[in-house]
N, C-alpha and C positions, 0 to 999 in steps of 0.2 A: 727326352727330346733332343732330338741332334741335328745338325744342316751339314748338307757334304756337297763336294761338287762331282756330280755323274757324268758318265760320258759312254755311249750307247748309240744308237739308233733309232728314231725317232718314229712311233709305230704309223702313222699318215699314211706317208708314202708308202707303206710295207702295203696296207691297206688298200691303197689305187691302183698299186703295179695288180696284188691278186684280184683286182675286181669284183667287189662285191654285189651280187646280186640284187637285185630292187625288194625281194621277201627277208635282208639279212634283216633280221630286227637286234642281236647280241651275239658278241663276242665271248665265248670261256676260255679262261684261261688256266690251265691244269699244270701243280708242280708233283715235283717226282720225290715230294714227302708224303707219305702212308704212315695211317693209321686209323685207330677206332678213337670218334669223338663220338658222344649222344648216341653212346651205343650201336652205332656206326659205321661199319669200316669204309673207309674212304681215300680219295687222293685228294688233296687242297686245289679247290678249285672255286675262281669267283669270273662273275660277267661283269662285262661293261657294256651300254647300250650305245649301238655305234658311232651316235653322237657322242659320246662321252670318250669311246674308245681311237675317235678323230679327232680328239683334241691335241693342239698343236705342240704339249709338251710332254704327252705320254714318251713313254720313250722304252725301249728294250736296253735296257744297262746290262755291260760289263768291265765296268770300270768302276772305281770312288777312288777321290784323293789320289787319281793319277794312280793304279795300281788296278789289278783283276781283283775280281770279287773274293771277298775270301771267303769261306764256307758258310759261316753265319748270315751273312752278307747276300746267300743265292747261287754261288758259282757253277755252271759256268753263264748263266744269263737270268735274270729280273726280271719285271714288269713293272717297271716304276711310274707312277701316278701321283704327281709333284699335287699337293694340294689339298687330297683327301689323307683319310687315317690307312693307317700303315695297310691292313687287312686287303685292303683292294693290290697292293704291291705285288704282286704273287714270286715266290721264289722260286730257284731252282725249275724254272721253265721248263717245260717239255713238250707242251704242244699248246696250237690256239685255233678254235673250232668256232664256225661261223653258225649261229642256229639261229631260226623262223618264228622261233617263240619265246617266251622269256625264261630261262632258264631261275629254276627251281631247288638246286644244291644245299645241301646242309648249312653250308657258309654263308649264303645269302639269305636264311631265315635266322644264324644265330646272331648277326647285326643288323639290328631294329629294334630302335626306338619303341618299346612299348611299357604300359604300365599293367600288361594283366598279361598272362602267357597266351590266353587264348585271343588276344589282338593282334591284327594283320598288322600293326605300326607301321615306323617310319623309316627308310631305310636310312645307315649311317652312310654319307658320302665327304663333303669337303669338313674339312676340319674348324671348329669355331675358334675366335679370337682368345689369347691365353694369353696373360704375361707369369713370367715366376722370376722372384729375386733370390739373388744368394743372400742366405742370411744373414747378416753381421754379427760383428763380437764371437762369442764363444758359448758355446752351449752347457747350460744343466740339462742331463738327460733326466735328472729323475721331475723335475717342475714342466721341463716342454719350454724353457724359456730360453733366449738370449741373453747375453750381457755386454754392452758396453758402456765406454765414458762417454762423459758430459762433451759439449760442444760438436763438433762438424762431425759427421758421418757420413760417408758416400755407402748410397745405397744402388747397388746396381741389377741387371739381370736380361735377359730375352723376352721378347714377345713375336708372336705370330699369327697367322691367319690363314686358312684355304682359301677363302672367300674375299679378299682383296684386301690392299700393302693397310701395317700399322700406321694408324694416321695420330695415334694419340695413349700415350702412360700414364699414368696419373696414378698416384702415393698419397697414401692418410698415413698419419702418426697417431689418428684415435679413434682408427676402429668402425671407420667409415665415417665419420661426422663431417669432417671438412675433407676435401681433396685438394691438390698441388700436382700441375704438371711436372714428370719429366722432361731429360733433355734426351730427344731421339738421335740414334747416330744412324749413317749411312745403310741402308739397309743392304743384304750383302746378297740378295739375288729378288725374283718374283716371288719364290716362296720359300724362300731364307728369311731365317728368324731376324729380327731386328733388335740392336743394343739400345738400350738406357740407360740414363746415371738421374739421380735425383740428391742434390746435396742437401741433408738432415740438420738442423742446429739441435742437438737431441738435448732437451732439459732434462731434471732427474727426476725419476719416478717411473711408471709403470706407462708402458706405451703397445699398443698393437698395431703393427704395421697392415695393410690391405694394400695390395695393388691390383689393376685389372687394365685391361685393353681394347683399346674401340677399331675398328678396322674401317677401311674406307666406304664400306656400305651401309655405315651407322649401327653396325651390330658390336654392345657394348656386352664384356664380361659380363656375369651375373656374378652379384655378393652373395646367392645364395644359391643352392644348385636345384635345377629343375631333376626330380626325382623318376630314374627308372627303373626296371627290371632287374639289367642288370649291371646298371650303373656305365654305360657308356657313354664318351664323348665328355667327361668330364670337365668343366673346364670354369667350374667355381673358383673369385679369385685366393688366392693365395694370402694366408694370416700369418703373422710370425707376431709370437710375445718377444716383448722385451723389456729387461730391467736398465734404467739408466743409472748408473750412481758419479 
């Protein structure tokens, strides 16, 4: 997970000037990657429904971090969709086609929310509330544990939301039993992740850290993950063991 600052063209107004017709029900958007997925052959392509695809901060990027896209990145133009999961971003643009009915694409059946293959689910769109901390102390790879000393610990990390600003962090030191607010800092855009610090007095002995994040529409992490198909939209919170000596 990363926050960047874009800069692009803002797809609205692209939208008004070409006049969409009163039957446009969805927008596709086709990049100029090929290949065979599910057997397949295919060009990446996903819709957005033209309410969604009028939303005020879609944007056609080719820009981050003040620089042109670099390959990875899309270049020479994006389809960026501040708020949902990445999937909807479409890279390497090459065309955007207005159609009367809902578009049916490989991509837009392999994200969805389902628990059986043959369910119509749910489709993946704005991204759920996440926090993750960086771990402290130093790691044993073969136990899966951390380690640090006794007293202060600054425990820090990100949190985000598609669905509206982090309004609250909150740290257990055992495993979900009690919780303890973090301390939010300024958040660094509408859908830039937001920093926390949570200061630890760690006693000695055996500790598992939990943290998770509530957004402003009252949708809090889950401690435990709602189970799918094919495990999309993750955003069970975050455990780290730790030994204190």
């Amino acid at each position: 997970m990363g926050t960047a600052e874009w800069t692009g063209t803002l797809l609205r107004p692209l939208l008004e000037e070409a006049g969409l017709l009163e039957d446009a029900v969805e927008l596709v958007f086709t990049g100029t990657d090929h290949g065979t997925q599910g057997g397949i052959e295919q060009d990446y392509q996903r819709s957005l429904s033209v309410t969604d695809a009028a939303l005020e901060d879609a944007l056609l990027a080719y820009e981050v971090n003040g620089q042109p896209l670099p390959p990875q990145h899309g270049f020479p133009l994006r389809l960026l969709v501040p708020g949902w999961y990445g999937m909807a971003s479409v890279k390497w643009l090459r065309a955007i086609s207005v159609v009367d009915t809902p578009f049916d694409g490989y991509q837009m059946d392999a994200y969805r929310l389902r628990g059986e293959e043959d369910e119509a689910g749910v489709p993946v769109t704005r991204m759920l509330p996440r926090a993750l901390m960086i771990p402290p102390g130093f790691p044993d790879f073969f136990t899966r544990t951390r380690t640090v000393e006794r007293g202060r610990v600054l425990l820090e990390g990100r949190a985000w939301s598609g669905r509206a600003p982090i309004v609250r962090v909150e740290v257990s030191v055992d495993a979900g039993t009690t919780w303890h607010a973090a301390t939010l800092r300024k958040a660094l855009g509408r859908f830039a992740w937001t920093g926390w610090t949570f200061e630890w007095d760690a006693t000695p002995g055996e500790h598992e850290l939990v943290i998770r994040a509530t957004d402003g529409s009252d949708d809090v992490q889950p401690i435990d993950q709602t189970w799918n198909l094919h495990g999309l939209a993750n955003n069970m919170a975050q455990r780290v063991s730790v030994t204190v000596r």
